[in-house]
N, C-alpha and C positions, 0 to 999 in steps of 0.2 A: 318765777311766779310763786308768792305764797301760797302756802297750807289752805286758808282760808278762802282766796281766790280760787282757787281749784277745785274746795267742795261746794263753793257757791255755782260755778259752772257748772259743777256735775248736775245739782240739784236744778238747775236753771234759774238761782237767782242772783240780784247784784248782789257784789259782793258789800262787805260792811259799810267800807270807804263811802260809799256812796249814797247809803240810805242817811236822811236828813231827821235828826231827833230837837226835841227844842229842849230848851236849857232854859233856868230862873235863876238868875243870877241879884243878890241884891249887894250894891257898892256906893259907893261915892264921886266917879269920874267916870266915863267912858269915853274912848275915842278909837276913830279906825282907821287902820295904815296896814300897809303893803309890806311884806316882809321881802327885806332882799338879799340878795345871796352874798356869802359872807365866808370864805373856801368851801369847806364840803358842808355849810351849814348853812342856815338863814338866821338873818336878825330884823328886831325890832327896835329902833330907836326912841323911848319916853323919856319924861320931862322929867331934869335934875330933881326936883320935889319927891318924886315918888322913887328913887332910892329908899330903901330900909323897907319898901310897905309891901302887904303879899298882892299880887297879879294876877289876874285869870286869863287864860290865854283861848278863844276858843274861834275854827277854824270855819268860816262862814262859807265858802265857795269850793 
């Protein structure tokens, strides 16, 4: 258990993970897919096109 898990218990509240913040994100494409496991990792598969471009990755569930 983490550090932060631990003093959220002590204090009685959720821990970070779980509190929901909203984000404003301004781009050019969006789309949404399921990240799958990949050995000790996960991945996302996107479209040859957006090679080179920067990504935002941000976790909704």
């Amino acid at each position: 258990m983490t550090e932060e898990r631990i003093r959220a218990q002590n204090r009685n509240e959720a821990p970070l993970q779980t509190k929901k913040v909203k984000f404003e994100v301004y781009g050019q494409e969006m789309m949404e897919k399921n990240v799958r496991s990949c050995g000790n990792s996960g991945r996302i598969y996107l479209p040859p096109d957006w090679i080179g471009h920067k990504v935002k990755i941000i976790k909704v569930e």
